[in-house]
BATORGU-712983 format. One record per atom (N, C-alpha, C): atom name; residue number from 1; x, y, z; residue in one letter. Coordinates in pm, whole numbers. Example, Ala and Ser with C-alpha at 12.3 -4.5 7.8 and 13.67 -1.06 7.14 Angstrom:
VODREN   at     i       c1       c2       c3   aa
VODREN    N     1     1319     -569      780    a
VODREN   CA     1     1230     -450      780    a
VODREN    C     1     1320     -330      780    a
VODREN    N     2     1285     -225      708    s
VODREN   CA     2     1367     -106      714    s
VODREN    C     2     1290        3      787    s
END
This chain:
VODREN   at     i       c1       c2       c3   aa
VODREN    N     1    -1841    -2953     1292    x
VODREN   CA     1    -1705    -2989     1324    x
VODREN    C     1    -1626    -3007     1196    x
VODREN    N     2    -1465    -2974     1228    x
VODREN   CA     2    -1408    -2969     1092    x
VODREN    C     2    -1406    -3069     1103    x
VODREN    N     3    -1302    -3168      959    x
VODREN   CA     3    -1199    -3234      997    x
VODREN    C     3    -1140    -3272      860    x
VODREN    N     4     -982    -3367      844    x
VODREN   CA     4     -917    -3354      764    x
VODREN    C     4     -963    -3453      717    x
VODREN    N     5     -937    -3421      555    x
VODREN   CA     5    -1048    -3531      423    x
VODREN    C     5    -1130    -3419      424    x
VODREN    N     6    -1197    -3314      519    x
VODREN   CA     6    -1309    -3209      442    x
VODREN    C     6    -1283    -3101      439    x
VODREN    N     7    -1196    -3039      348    x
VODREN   CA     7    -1154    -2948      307    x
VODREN    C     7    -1205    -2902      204    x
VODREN    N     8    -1250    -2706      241    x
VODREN   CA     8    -1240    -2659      134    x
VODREN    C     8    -1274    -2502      197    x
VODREN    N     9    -1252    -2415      127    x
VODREN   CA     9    -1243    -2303      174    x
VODREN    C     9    -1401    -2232      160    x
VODREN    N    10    -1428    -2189      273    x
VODREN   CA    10    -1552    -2095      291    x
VODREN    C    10    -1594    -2010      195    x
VODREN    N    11    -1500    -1955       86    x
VODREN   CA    11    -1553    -1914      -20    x
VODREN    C    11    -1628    -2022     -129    x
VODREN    N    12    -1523    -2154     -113    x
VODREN   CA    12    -1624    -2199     -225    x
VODREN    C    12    -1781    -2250     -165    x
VODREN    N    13    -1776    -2279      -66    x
VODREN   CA    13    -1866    -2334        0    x
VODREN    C    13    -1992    -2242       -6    x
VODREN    N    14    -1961    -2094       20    x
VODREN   CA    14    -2071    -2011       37    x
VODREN    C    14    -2101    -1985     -162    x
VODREN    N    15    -1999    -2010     -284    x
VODREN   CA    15    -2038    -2048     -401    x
VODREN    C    15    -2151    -2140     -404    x
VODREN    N    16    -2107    -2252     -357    x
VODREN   CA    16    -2188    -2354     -363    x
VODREN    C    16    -2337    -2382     -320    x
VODREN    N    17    -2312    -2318     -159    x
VODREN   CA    17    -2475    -2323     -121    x
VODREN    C    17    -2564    -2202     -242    x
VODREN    N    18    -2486    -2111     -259    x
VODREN   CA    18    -2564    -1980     -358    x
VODREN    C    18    -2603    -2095     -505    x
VODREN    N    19    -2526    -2191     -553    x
VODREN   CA    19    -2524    -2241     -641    x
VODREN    C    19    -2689    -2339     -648    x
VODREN    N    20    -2662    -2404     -541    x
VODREN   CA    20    -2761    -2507     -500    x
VODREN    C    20    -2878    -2413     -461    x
VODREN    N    21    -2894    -2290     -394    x
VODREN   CA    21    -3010    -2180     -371    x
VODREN    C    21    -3073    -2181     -514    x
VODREN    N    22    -2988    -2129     -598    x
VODREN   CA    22    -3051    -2089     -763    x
VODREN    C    22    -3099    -2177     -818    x
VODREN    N    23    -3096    -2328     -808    x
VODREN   CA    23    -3121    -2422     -885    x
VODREN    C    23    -3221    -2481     -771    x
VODREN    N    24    -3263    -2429     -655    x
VODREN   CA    24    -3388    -2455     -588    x
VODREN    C    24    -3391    -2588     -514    x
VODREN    N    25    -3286    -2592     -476    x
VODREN   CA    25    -3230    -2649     -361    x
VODREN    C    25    -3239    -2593     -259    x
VODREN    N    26    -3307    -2701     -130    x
VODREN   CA    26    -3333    -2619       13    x
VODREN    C    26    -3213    -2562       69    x
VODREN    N    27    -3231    -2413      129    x
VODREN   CA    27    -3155    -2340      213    x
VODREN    C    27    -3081    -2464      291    x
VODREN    N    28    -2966    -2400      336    x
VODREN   CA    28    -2897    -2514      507    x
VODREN    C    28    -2981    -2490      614    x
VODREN    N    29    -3025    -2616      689    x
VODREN   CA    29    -3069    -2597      769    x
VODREN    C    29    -3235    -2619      745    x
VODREN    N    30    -3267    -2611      613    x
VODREN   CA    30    -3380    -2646      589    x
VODREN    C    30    -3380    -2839      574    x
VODREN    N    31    -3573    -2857      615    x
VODREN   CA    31    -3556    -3014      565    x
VODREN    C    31    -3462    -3082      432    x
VODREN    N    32    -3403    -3195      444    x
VODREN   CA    32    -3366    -3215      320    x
VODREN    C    32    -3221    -3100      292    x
VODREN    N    33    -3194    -3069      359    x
VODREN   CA    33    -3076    -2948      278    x
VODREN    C    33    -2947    -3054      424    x
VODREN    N    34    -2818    -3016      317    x
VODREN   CA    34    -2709    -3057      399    x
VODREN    C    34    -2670    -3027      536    x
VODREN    N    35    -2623    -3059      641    x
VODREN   CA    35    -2644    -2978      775    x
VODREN    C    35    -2531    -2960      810    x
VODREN    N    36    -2410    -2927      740    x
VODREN   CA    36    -2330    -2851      742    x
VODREN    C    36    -2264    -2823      611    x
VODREN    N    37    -2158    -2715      612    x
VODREN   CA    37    -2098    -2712      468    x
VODREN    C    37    -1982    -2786      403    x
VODREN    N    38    -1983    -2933      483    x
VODREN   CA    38    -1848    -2986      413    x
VODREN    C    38    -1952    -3086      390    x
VODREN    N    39    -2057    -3116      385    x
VODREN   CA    39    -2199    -3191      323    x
VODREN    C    39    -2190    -3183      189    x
VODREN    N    40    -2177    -3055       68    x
VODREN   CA    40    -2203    -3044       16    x
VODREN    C    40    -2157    -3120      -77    x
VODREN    N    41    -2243    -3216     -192    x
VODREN   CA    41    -2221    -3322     -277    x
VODREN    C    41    -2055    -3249     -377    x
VODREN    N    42    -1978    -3324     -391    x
VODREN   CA    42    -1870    -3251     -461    x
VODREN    C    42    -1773    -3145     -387    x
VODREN    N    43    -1834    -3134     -253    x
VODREN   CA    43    -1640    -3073     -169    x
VODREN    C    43    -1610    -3172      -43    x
VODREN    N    44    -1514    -3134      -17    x
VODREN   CA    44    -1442    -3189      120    x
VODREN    C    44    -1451    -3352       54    x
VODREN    N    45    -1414    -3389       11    x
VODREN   CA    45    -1390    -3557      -34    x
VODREN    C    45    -1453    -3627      -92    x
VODREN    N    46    -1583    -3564     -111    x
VODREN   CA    46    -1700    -3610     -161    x
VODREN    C    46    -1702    -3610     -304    x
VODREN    N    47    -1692    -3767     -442    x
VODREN   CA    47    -1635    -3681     -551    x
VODREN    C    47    -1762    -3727     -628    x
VODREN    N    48    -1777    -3597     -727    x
VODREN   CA    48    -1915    -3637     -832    x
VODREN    C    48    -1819    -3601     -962    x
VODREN    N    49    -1959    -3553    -1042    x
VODREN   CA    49    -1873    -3535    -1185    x
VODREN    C    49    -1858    -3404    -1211    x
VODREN    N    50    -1919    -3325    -1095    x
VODREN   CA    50    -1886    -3179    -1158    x
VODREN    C    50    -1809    -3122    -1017    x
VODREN    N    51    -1719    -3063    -1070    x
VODREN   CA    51    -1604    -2977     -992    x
VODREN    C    51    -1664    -2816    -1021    x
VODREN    N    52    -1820    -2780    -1051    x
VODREN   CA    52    -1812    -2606    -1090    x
VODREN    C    52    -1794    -2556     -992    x
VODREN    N    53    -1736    -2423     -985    x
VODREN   CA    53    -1679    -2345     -932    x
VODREN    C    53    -1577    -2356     -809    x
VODREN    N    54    -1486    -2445     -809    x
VODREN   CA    54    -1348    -2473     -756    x
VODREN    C    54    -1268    -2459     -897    x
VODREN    N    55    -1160    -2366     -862    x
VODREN   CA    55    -1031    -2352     -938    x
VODREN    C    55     -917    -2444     -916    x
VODREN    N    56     -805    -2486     -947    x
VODREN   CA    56     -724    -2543     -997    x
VODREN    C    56     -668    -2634     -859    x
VODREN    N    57     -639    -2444     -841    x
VODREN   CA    57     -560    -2458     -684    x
VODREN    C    57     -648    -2538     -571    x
VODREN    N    58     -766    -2515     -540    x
VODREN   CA    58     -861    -2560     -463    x
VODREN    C    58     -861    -2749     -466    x
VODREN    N    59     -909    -2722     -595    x
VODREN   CA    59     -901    -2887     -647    x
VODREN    C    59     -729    -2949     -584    x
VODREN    N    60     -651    -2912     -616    x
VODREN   CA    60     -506    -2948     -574    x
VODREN    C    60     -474    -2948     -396    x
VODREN    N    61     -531    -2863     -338    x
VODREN   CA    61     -519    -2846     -216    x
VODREN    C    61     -621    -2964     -150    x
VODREN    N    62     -727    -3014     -210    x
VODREN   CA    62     -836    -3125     -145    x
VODREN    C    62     -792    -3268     -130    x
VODREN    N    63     -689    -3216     -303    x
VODREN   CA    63     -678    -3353     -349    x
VODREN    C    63     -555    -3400     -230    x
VODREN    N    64     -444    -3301     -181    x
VODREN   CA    64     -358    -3329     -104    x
VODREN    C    64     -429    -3350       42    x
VODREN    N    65     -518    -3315       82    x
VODREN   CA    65     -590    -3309      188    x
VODREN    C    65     -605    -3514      193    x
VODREN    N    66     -645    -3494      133    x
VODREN   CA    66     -753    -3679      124    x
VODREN    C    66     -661    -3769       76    x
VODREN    N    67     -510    -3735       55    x
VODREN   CA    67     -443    -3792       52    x
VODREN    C    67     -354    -3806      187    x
VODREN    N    68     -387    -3741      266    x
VODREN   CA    68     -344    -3717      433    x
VODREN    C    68     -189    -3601      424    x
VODREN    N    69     -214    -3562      315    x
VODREN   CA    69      -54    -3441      317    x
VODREN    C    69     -100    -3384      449    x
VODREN    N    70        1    -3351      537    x
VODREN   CA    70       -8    -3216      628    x
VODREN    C    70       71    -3110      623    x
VODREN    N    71      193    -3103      561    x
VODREN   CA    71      307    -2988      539    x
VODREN    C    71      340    -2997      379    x
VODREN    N    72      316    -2901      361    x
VODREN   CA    72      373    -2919      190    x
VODREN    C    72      473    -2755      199    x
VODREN    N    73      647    -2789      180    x
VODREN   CA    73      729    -2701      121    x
VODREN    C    73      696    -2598       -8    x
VODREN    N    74      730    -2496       20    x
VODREN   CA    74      716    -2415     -132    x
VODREN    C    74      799    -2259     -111    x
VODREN    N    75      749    -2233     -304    x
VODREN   CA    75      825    -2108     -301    x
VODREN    C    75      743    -2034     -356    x
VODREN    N    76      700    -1897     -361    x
VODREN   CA    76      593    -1823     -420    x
VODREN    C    76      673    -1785     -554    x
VODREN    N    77      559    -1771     -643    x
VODREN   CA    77      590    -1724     -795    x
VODREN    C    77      455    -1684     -846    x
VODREN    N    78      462    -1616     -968    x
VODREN   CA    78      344    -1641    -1031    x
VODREN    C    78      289    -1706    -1055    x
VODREN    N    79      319    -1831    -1085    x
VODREN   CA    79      279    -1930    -1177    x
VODREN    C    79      220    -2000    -1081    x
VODREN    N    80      217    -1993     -908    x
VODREN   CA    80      135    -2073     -890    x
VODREN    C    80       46    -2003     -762    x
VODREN    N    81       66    -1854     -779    x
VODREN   CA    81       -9    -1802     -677    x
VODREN    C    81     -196    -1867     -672    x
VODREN    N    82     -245    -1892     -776    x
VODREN   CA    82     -343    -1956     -714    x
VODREN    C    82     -380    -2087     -649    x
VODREN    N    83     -234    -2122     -676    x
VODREN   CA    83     -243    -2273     -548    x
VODREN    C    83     -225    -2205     -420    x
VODREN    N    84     -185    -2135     -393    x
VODREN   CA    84     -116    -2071     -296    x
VODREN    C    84     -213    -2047     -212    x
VODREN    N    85     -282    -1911     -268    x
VODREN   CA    85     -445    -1888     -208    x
VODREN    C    85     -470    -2042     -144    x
VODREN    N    86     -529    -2141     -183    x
VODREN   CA    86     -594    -2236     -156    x
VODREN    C    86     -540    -2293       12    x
VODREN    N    87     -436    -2254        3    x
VODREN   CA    87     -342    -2249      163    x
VODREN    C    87     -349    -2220      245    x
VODREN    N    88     -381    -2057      181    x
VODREN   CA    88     -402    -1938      300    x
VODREN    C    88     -495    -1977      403    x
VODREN    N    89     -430    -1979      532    x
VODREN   CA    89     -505    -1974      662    x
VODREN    C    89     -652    -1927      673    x
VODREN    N    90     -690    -1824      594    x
VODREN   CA    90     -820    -1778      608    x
VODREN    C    90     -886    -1837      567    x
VODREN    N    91     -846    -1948      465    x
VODREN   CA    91     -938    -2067      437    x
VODREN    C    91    -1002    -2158      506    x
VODREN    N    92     -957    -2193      622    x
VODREN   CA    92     -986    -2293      706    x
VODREN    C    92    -1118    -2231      785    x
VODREN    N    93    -1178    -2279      803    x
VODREN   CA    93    -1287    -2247      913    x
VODREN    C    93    -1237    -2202     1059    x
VODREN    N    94    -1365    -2093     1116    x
VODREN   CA    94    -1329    -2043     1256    x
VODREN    C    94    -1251    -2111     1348    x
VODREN    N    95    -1159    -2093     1426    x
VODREN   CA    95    -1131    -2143     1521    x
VODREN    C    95    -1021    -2306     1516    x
VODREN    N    96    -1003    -2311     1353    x
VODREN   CA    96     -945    -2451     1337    x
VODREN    C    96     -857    -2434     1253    x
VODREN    N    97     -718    -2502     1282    x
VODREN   CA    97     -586    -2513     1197    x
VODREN    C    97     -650    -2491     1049    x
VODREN    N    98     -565    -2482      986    x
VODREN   CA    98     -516    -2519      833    x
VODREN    C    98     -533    -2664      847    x
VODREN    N    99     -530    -2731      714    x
VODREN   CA    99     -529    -2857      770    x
VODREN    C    99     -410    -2920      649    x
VODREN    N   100     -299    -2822      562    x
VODREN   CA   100     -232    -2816      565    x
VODREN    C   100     -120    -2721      550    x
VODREN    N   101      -21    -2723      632    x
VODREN   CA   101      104    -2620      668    x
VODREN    C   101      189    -2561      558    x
VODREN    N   102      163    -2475      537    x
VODREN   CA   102      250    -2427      445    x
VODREN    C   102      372    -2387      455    x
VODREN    N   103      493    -2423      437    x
VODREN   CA   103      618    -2410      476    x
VODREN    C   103      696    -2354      388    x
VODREN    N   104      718    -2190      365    x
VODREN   CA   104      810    -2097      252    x
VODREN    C   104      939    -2090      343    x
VODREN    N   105     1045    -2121      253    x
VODREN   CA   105     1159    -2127      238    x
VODREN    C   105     1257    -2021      140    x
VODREN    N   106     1365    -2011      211    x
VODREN   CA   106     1406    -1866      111    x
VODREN    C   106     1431    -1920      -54    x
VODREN    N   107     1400    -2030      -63    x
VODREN   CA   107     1506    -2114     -213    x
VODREN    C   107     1444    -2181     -248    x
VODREN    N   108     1414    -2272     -372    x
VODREN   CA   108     1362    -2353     -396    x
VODREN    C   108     1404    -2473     -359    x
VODREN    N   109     1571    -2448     -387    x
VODREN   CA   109     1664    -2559     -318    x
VODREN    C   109     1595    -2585     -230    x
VODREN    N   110     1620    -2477     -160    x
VODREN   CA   110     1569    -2553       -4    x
VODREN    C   110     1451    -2624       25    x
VODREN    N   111     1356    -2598      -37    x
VODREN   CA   111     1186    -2626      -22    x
VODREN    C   111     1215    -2756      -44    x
VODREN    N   112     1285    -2787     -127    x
VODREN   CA   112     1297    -2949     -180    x
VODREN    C   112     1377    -3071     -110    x
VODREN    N   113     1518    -2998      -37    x
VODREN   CA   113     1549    -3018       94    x
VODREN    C   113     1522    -3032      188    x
VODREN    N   114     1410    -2978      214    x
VODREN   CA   114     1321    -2984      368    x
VODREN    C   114     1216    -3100      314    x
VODREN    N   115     1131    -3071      239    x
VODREN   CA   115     1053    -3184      197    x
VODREN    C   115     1119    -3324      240    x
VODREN    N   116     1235    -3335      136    x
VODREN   CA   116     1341    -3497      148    x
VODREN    C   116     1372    -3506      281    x
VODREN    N   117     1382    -3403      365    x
VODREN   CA   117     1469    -3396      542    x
VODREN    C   117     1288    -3463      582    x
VODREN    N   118     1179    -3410      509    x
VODREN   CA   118     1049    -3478      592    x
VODREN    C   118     1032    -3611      576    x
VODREN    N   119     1037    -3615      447    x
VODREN   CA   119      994    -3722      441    x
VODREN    C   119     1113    -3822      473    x
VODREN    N   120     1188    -3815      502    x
VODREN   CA   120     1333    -3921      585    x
VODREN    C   120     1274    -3942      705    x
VODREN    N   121     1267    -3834      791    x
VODREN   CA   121     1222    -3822      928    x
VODREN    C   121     1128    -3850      986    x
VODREN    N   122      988    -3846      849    x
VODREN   CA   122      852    -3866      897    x
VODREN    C   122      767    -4066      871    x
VODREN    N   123      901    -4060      736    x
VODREN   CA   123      768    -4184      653    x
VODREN    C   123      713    -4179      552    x
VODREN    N   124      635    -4024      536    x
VODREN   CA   124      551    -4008      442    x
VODREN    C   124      610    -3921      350    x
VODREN    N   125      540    -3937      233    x
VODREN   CA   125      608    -3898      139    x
VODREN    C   125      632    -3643      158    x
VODREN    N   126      738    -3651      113    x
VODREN   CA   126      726    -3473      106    x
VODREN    C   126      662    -3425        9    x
VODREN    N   127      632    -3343       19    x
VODREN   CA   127      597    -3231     -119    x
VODREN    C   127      596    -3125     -108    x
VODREN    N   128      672    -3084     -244    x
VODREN   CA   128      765    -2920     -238    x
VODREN    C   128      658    -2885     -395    x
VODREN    N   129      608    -2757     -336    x
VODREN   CA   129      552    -2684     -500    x
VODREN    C   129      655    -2539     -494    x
VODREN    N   130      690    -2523     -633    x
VODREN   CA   130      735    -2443     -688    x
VODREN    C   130      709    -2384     -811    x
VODREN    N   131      706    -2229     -864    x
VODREN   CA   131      691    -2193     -930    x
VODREN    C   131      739    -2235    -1119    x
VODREN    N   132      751    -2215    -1180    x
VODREN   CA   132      741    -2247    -1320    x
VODREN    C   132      891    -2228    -1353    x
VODREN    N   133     1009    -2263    -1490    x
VODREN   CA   133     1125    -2181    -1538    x
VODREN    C   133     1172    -2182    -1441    x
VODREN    N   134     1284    -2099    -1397    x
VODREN   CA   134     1392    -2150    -1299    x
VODREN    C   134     1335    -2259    -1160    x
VODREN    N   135     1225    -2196    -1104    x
VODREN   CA   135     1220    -2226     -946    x
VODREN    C   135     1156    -2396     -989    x
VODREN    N   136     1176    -2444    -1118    x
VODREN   CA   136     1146    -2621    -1124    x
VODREN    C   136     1296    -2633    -1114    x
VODREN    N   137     1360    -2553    -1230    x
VODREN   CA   137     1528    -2615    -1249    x
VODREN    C   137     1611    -2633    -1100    x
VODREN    N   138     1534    -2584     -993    x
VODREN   CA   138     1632    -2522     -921    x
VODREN    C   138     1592    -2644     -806    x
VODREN    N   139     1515    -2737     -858    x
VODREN   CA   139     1542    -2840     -753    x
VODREN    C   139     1538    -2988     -797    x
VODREN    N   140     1645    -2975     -905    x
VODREN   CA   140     1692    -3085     -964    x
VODREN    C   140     1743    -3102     -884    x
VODREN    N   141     1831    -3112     -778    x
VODREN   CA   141     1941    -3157     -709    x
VODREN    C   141     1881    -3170     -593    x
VODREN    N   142     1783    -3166     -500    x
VODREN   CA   142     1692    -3241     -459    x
VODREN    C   142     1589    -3338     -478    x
VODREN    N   143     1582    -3341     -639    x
VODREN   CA   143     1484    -3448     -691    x
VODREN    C   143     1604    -3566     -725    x
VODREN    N   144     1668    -3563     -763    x
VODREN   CA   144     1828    -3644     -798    x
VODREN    C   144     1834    -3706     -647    x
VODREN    N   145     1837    -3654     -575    x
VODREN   CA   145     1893    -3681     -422    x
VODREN    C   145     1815    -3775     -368    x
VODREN    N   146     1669    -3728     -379    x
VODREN   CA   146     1589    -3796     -346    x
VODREN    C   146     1552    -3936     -426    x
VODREN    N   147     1561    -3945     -522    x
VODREN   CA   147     1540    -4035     -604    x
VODREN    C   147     1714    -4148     -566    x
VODREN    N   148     1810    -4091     -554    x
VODREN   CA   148     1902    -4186     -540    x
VODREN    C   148     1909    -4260     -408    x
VODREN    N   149     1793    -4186     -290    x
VODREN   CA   149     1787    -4275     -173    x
VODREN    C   149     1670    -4283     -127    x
VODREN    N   150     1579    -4330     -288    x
VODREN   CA   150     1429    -4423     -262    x
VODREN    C   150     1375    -4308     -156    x
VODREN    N   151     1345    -4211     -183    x
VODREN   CA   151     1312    -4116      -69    x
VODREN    C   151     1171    -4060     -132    x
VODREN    N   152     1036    -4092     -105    x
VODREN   CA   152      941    -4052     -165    x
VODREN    C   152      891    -3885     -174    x
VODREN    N   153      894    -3821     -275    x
VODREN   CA   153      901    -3666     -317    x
VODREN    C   153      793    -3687     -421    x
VODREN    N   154      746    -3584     -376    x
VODREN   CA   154      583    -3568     -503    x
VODREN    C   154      675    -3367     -482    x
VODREN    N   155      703    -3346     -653    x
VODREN   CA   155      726    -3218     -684    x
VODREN    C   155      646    -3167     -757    x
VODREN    N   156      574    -3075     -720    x
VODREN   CA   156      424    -2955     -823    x
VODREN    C   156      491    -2852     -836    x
VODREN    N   157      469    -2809     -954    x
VODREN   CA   157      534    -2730    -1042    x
VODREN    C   157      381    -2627    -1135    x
VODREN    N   158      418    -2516    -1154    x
VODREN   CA   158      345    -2412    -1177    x
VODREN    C   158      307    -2426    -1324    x
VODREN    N   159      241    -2358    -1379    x
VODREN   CA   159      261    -2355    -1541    x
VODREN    C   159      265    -2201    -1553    x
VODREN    N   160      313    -2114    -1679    x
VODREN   CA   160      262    -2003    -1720    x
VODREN    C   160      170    -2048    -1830    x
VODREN    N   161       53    -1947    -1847    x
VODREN   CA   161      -57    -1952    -1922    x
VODREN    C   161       19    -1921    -2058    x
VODREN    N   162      -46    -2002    -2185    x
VODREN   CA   162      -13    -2000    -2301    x
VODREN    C   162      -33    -1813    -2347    x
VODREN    N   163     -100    -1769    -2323    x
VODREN   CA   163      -63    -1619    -2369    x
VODREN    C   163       39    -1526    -2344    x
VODREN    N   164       18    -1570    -2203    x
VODREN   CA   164      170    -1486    -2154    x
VODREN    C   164      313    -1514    -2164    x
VODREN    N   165      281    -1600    -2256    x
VODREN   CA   165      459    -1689    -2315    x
VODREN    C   165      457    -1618    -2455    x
VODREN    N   166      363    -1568    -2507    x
VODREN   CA   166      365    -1510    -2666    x
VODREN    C   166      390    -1371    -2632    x
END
């Protein structure tokens, strides 16, 4: 059974059991082996000291998970297509939601707008991710807004990689 707090996408998971196979750890399903895949020491909420093989995005998408996010606003860019992935529907296991909504908007404006319209409406805090260079600048005037009426906004913002700026 899924559920929210155990998140993580079937790719890393099938990493992981391959990970724990090589280092001679029982198969699933064997004595002693985890009996399902959100078991595994270090995903779905479970925190140790090693994060190997989860990327950025993954890690960011868990961390919003176990923080109870369910809708997070955004705008696609480069800079943060691999958070993005971590979103994608095909992540979630057979037969079960996302366990959070991804909501693209034509603007960044807007992403940041809808967030503040959530979190007014809902309680909980919004969160709008946007890409890097303009698509941060472009929701100053939703972070201003929000901030002038105590309106809780968590804004993620992309980076470009230090090479591709040279």
């Amino acid at each position: 059974m899924f559920r929210a707090g155990h998140a993580i996408s079937r790719r890393a998971c099938d990493r992981a059991f391959a990970a724990r196979a090589a280092a001679g750890a029982p198969a699933p399903g064997a004595a002693g082996a985890a009996a399902s895949w959100w078991e595994v020491p270090g995903f779905g909420g479970r925190q140790t000291k090693s994060m190997q093989g989860l990327t950025g995005g993954y890690i960011l998408h868990d961390a919003l998970v176990q923080q109870g996010v369910t809708v997070v606003f955004g705008y696609s860019g480069g800079a943060v297509l691999p958070v993005l992935d971590a979103f994608h529907p095909s992540n979630a296991p057979p037969g079960e939601a996302p366990p959070i909504e991804f909501v693209m908007n034509r603007s960044e404006q807007c992403c940041g707008h809808s967030a503040e319209g959530f979190a007014k409406s809902t309680g909980r805090a919004g969160v709008v991710l946007t890409t890097s260079g303009p698509g941060l600048t472009n929701i100053i005037t939703p972070l201003q807004d929000a901030m002038g009426d105590s309106v809780p906004l968590v804004a993620l913002s992309g980076q470009v990689r230090p090479l591709a700026r040279e």
